[in-house]
C-alpha positions as CSV (number, residue, x, y, z in Angstrom):
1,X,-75.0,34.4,-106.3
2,X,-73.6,31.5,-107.9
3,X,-76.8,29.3,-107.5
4,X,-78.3,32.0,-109.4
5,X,-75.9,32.4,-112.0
6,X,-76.6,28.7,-112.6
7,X,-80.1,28.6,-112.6
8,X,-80.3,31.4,-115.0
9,X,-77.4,29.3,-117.1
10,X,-79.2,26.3,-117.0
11,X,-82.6,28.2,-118.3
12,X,-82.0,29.4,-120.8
13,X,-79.7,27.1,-122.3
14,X,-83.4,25.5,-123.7
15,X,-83.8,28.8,-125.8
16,X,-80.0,28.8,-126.7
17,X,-78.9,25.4,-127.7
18,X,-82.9,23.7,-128.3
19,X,-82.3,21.4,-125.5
20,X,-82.3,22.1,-121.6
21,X,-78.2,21.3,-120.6
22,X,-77.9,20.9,-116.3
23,X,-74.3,20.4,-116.6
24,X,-72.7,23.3,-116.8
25,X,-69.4,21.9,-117.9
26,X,-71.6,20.6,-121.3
27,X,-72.6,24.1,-121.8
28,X,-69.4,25.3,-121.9
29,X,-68.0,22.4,-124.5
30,X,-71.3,24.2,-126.7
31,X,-69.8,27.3,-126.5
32,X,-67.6,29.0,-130.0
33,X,-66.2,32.2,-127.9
34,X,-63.3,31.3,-126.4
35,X,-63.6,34.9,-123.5
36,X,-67.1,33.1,-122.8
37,X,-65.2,29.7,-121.7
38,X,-62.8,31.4,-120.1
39,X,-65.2,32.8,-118.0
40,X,-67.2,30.5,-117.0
41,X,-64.4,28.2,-116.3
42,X,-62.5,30.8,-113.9
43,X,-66.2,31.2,-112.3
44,X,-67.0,27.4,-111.5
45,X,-62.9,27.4,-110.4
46,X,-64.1,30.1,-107.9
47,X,-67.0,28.5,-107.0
48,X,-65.9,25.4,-106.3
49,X,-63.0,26.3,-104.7
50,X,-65.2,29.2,-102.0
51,X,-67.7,25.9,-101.6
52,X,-65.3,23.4,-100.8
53,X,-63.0,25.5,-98.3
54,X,-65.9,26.6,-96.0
55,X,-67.5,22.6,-96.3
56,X,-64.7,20.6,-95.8
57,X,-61.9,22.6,-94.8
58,X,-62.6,24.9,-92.4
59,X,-64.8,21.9,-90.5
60,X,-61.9,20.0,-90.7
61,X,-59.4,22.2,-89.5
62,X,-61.4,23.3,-86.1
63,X,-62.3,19.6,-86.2
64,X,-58.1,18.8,-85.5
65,X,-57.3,21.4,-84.0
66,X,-60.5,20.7,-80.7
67,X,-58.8,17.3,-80.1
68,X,-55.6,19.4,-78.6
69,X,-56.0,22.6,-78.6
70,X,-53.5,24.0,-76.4
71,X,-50.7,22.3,-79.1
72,X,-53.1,22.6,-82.9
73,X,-53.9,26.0,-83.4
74,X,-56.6,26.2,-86.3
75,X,-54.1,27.1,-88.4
76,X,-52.0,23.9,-87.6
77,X,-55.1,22.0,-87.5
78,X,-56.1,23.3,-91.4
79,X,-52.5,21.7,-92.3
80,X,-53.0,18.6,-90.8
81,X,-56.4,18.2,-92.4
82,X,-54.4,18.9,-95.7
83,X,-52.1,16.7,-95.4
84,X,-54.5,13.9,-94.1
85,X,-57.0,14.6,-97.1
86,X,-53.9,14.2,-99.8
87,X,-52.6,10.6,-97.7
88,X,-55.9,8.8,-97.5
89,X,-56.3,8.9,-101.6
90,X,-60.0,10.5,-101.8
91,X,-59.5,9.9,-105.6
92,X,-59.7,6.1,-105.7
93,X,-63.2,6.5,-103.3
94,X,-64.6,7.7,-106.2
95,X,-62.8,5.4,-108.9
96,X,-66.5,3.6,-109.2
97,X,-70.0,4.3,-108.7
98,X,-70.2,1.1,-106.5
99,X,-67.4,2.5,-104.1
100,X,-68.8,5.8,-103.6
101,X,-72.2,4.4,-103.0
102,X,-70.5,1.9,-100.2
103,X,-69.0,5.3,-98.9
104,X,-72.0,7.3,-98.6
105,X,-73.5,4.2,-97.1
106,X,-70.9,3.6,-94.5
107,X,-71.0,7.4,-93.4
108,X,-74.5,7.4,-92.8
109,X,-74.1,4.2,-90.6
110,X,-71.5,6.3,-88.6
111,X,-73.1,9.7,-88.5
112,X,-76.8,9.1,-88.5
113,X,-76.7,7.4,-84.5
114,X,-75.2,10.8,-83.3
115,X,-78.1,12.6,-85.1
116,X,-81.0,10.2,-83.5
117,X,-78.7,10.5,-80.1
118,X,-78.8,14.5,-80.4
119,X,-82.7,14.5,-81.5
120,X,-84.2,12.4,-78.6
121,X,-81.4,14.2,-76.2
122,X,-83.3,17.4,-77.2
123,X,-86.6,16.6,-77.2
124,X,-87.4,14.1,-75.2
125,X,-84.8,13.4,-72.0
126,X,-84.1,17.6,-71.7
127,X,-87.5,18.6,-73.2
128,X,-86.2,21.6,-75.2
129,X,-84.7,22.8,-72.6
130,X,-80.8,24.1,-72.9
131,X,-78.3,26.0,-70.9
132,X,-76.5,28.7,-73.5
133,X,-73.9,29.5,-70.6
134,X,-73.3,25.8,-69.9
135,X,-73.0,25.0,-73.7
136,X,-69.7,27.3,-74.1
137,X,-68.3,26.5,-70.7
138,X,-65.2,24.3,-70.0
139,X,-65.2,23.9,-66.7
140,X,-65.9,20.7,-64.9
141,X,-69.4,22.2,-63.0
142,X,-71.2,23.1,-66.3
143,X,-74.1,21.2,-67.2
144,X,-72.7,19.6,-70.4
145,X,-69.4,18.2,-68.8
146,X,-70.8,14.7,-67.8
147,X,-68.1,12.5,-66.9
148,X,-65.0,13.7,-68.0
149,X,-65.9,16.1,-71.1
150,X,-67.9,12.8,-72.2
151,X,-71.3,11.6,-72.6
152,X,-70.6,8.2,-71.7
153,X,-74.2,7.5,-72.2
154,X,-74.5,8.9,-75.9
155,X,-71.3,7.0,-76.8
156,X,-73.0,3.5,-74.7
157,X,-75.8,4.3,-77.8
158,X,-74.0,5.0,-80.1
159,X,-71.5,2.0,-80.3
160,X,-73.8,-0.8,-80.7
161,X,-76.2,1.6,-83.2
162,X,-73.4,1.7,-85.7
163,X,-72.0,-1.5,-85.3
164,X,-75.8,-2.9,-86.3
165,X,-75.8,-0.4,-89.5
166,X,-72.6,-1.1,-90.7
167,X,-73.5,-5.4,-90.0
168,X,-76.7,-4.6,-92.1
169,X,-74.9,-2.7,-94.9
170,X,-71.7,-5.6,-94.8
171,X,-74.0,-8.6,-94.7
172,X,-76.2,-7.1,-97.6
173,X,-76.4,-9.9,-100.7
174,X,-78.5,-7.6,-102.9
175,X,-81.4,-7.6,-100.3
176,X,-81.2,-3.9,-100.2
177,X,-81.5,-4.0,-96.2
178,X,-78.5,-1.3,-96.9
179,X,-80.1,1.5,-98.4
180,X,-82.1,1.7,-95.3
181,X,-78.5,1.8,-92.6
182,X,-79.8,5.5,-92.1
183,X,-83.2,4.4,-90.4
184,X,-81.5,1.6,-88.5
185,X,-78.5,3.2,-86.9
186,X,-81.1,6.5,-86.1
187,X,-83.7,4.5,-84.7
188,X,-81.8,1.9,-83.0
189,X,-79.5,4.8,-81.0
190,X,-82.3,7.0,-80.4
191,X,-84.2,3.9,-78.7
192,X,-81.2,2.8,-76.9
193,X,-80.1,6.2,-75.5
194,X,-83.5,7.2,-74.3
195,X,-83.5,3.7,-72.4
196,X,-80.0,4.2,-70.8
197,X,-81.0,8.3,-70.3
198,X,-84.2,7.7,-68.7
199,X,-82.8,4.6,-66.7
């Protein structure tokens, strides 16, 4: 509803204004009826607030609350995650352009291994081929317990995969080998956990 809403903003502000506006905060600055403003500012309050609880908090607080869950209930999880959000300073990640480019960077050096890791885990040393019962089961016989409640293997891959992307994206002197710490830490963990799977 809201993309739509936007869309249908941002089209016609061409025929409105003679210029085609994609900020929808500079639309509102164009606007001379103060209801209108009000408005739109209460809706992007509503959507931004409906967005960014179900993307980061929610995720968050199930996030906490799986790491000990017979003492954080997701409700005590969601107030952790709060709290936590509020102490690291997200503000003064995006206090330049350069920082929050470093911090996009350094995620996808962390987070892209566990994606090449889940691909060639998939496809190529399961062949497509899942257990649904086994995926919700705790006990120590399913399928998907490995050693401990840990694949020891996926972890063996993923280590050294983002250690190498985040060496790439630290030793960077304006080569621009760091724009590309996606590839290498997806490749590099995908290649590495299909040698130690397969082994």
């Amino acid at each position: 509803f809201f993309s739509l809403i936007s869309v249908v903003t941002i089209s016609g502000t061409r025929a409105v204004f003679g210029e085609l506006i994609v900020d929808p905060i500079a639309v509102m600055g164009r606007l001379d009826n103060k209801a209108a403003v009000l408005l739109l500012g209460l809706t992007m309050l509503v959507a931004t607030v409906g967005v960014n609880i179900v993307a980061n908090f929610v995720s968050a607080a199930f996030d906490i609350s799986n790491i000990f869950p017979k003492y954080i209930s997701w409700r005590k999880g969601g107030m952790l995650a709060s709290i936590v959000s509020v102490l690291i300073l997200p503000w003064n990640l995006f206090s330049s352009p350069e920082v929050i480019h470093l911090t996009v960077d350094l995620l996808a050096a962390l987070i892209v291994p566990v994606y090449g890791i889940l691909i060639v885990d998939y496809y190529l040393v399961k062949r497509g081929k899942i257990s649904v019962a086994d995926l919700y089961s705790t006990s120590s016989t399913s399928l998907y317990w490995y050693r401990h409640g840990v694949n020891w293997q996926a972890v063996g891959a993923l280590l050294p995969a983002g250690a190498a992307s985040i060496l790439v994206m630290l030793l960077d002197n304006g080569t621009g080998w760091a724009n590309f710490t996606f590839f290498i830490g997806g490749i590099l963990a995908a290649a590495i956990y299909l040698c130690i799977a397969r082994r």
